[in-house]
C-alpha positions in Angstrom: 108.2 112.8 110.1 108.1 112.5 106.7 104.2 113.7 106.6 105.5 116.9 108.0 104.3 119.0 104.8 101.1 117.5 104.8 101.1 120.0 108.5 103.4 122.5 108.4 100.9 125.2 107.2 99.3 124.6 110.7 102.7 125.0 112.2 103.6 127.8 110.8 99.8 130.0 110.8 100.1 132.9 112.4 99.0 133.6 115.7 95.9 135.7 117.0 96.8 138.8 119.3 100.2 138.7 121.5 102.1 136.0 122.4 104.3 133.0 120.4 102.0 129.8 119.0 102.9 126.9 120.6 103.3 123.4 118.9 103.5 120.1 120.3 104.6 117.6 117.7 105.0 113.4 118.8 107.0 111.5 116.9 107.3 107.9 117.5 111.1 106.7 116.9 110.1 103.5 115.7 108.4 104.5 113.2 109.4 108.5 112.3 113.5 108.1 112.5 114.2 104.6 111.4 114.1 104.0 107.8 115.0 100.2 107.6 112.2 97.9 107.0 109.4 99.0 105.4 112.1 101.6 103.6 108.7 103.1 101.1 106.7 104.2 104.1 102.6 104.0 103.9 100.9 104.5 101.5 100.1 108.4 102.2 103.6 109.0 102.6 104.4 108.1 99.0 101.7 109.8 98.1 103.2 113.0 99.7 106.2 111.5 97.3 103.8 111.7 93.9 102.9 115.1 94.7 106.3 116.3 95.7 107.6 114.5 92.5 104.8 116.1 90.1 105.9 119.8 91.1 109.8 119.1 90.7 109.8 117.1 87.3 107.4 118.1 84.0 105.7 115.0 83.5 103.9 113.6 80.3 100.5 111.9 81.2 102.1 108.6 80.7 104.9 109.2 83.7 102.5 109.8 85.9 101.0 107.3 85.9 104.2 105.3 86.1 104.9 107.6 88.7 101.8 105.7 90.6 102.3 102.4 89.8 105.9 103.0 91.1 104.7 104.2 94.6 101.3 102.5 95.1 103.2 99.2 96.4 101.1 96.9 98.3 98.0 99.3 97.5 95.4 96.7 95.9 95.1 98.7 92.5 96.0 102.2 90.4 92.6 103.5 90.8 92.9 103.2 94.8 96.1 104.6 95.2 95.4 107.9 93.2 92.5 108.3 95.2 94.9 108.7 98.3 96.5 111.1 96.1 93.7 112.8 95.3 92.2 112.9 98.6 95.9 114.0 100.6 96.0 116.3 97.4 92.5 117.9 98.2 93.4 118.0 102.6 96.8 119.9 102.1 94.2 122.5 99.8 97.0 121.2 96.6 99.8 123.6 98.8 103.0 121.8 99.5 105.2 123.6 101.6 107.4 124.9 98.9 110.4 125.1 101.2 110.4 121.2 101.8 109.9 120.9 98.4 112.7 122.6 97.4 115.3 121.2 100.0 113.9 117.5 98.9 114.3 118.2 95.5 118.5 119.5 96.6 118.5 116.3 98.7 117.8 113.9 95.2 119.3 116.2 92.4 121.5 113.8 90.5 122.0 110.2 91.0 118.5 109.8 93.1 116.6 112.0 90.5 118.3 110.3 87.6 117.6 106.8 88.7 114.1 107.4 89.4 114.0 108.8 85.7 115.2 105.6 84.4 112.3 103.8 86.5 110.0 105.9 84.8 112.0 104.7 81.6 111.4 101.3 82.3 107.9 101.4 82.9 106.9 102.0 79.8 103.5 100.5 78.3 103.7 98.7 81.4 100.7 98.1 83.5 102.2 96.5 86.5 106.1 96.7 87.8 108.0 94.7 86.3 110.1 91.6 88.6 113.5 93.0 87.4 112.6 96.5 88.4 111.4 95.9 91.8 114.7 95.8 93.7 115.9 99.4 92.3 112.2 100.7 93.1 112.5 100.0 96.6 116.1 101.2 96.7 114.9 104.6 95.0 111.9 104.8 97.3 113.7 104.3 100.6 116.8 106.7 99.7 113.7 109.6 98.6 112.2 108.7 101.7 115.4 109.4 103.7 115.4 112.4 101.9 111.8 113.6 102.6 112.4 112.9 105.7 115.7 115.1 106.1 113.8 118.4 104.0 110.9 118.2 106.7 113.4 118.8 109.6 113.7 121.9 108.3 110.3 123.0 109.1 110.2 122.1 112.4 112.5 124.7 114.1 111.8 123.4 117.4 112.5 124.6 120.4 112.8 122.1 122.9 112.7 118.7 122.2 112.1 116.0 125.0 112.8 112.1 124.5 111.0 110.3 126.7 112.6 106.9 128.0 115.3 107.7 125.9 117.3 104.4 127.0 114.6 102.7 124.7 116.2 104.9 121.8 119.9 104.7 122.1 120.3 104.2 118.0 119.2 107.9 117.9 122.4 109.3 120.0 124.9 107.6 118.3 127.1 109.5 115.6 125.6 110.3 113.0 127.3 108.5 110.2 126.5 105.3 112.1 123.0 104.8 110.8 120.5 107.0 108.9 117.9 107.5 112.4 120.9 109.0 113.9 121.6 111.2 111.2 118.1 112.2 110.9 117.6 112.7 115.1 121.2 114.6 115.3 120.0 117.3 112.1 116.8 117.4 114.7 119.2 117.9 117.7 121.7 119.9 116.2 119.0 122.8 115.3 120.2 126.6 116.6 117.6 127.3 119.1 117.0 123.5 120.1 117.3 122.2 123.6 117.0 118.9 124.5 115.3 117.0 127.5 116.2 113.4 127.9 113.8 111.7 130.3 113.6 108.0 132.2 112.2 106.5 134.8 115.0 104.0 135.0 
């Protein structure tokens, strides 16, 4: 879900002669709603996240590279990790979907923004992240991903939307203030043309 604007210019191309394009998009719950756990994502997700970050603030030469060393995480070294940048970078033709960078960058303004800018603060002649800096990282990096996550709903417009064995995934039809994979699968839901399909076998 949150890779979503690495695609959405194959979403949204237009269509040959007559007739609507048709998209089938899989999302695996596990893994695309729920944002516990490994709350940074993979390693090209934040490297969607440099990107996205790199168009919304004007960064000195020095940030971004803090801005890598931030997001690289378990990514062996700095001169690996901006080669996924690069590379993610060079497949999206260096186009982000301006309209999930802009609702990202509304879903962050303030606090989230402000935080990360103090991480950026912090890292400083620094060539590795420092111990005491680590637990805000993560907590910075999980909310953006939440966030990235919620601006690339909006590009999906679907129009029907089918959960298969759906019993597996009852954490998805709860209220949405009860956790943040049912606030992300109820903005899904909850979209004006949507219709949804629940399926099982059971």
């Amino acid at each position: 879900l949150t890779l979503l604007a690495r695609d959405s210019r194959k979403l949204n191309a237009p269509q040959p002669g007559s007739g609507k394009k048709v998209n089938l998009v899989s999302f695996t719950p596990a893994t695309s709603f729920d944002m516990r756990g490994s709350s940074a994502g993979n390693a090209e997700e934040r490297a969607l996240m440099a990107l996205i970050l790199r168009e919304l603030i004007q960064m000195t030469a020095a940030q971004w590279k803090a801005t890598r060393l931030l997001l690289k995480r378990m990514v062996r070294d700095l001169d690996r990790f901006t080669h996924v940048i690069n590379r993610l970078d060079a497949q999206i033709g260096r186009q982000i979907d301006p309209e999930i960078i802009r609702v990202f960058g509304t879903q962050i303004e303030g606090r989230i923004t402000d935080r990360f800018l103090g991480l950026l603060d912090g890292m400083r002649y620094k060539r590795e992240v420092p111990k005491e800096l680590k637990t805000e990282m993560w907590q910075v990096l999980g909310e953006m991903r939440r966030a990235l996550a919620m601006a690339s709903l909006n590009s999906l417009e679907p129009d029907l939307i089918i959960l298969d064995e759906f019993q597996r995934f009852r954490d998805l039809l709860l209220p949405p203030d009860r956790s943040p994979a049912a606030e992300l699968a109820n903005a899904l839901f909850s979209h004006d043309a949507a219709r949804v399909l629940l399926l099982s076998a059971t």
